[in-house]
C-alpha positions in Angstrom: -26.4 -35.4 -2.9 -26.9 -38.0 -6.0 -28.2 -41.3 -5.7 -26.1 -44.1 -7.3 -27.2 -47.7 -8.5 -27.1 -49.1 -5.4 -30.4 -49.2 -3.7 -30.8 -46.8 -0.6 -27.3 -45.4 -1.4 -26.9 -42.0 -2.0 -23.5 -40.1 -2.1 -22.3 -36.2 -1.8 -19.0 -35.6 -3.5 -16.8 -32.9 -1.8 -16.3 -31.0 -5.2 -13.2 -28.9 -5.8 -10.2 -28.6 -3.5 -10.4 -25.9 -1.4 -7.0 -23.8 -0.2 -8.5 -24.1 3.6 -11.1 -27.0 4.0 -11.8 -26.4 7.3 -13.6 -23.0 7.1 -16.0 -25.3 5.0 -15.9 -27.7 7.8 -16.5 -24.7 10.1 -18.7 -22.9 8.1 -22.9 -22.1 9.0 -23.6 -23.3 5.7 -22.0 -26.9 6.1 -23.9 -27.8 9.7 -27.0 -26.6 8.1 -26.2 -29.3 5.0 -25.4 -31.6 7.3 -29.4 -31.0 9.1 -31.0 -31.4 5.8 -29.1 -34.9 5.0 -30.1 -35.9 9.1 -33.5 -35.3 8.2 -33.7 -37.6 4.8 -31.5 -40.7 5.5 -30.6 -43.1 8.5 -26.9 -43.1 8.8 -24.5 -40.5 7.1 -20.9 -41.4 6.1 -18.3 -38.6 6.1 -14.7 -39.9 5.1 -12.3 -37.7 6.3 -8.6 -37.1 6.5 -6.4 -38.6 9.0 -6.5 -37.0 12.8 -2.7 -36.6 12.7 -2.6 -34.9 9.5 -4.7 -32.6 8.9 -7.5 -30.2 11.3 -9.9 -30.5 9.4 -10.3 -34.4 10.9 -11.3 -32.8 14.0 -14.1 -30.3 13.0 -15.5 -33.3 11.6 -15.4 -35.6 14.6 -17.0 -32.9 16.7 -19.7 -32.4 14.0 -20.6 -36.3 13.6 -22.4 -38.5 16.0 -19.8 -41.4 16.1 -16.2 -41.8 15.2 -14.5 -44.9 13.4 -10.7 -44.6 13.5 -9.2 -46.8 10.4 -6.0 -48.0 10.6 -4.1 -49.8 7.4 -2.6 -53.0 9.2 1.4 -52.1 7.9 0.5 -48.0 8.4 0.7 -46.0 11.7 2.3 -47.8 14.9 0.1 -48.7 17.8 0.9 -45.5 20.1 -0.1 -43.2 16.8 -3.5 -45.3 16.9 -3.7 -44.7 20.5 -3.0 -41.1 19.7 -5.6 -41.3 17.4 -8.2 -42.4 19.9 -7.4 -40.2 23.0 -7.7 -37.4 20.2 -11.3 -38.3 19.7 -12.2 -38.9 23.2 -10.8 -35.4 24.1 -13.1 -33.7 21.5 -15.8 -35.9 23.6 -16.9 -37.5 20.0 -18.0 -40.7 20.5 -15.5 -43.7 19.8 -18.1 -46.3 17.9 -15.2 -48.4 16.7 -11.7 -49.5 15.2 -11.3 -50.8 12.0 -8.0 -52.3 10.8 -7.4 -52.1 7.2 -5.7 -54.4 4.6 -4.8 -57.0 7.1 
């Protein structure tokens, strides 16, 4: 985890690419990270891949404490967000919101 400029801002990069990201996802090692960074700062941010295409997306919504679905405005059609959201709800992470992109 390095801080950046911005006050109260503090970022952790996800290094190099890995041939199966989701047995990092999955992994003891990564829950126990994600503890430590619970412990030291209010609300954590994990930008992930989208539900439809990749795992991964998944592991990490069952890990977090809330979900945001983003969805560019000229991207996915409305049943995919749907999709997207019933996908969510049946991993019983918490929907917090929908955010349309590039409108």
């Amino acid at each position: 985890v390095v801080d950046t400029k911005i006050n109260r801002l503090a970022v952790a990069v996800a290094g190099e690419s890995l041939a199966d990201p989701a047995q990092l996802l999955a992994s003891a090692a990564f829950k126990e990270f994600l503890q430590q960074v619970k412990t030291k700062f209010d609300i954590i941010v994990i930008d992930g891949p989208a539900m439809a295409d990749a795992s991964e997306a998944g592991l990490i919504a069952e890990l977090a404490s809330g979900v945001v679905v983003v969805a560019k405005a000229d991207g996915p059609s409305k049943r995919l967000v749907k999709q997207t959201i019933a996908q969510v709800r049946d991993l019983n992470a918490e929907l917090v919101g929908t955010v349309l992109n590039q409108a």
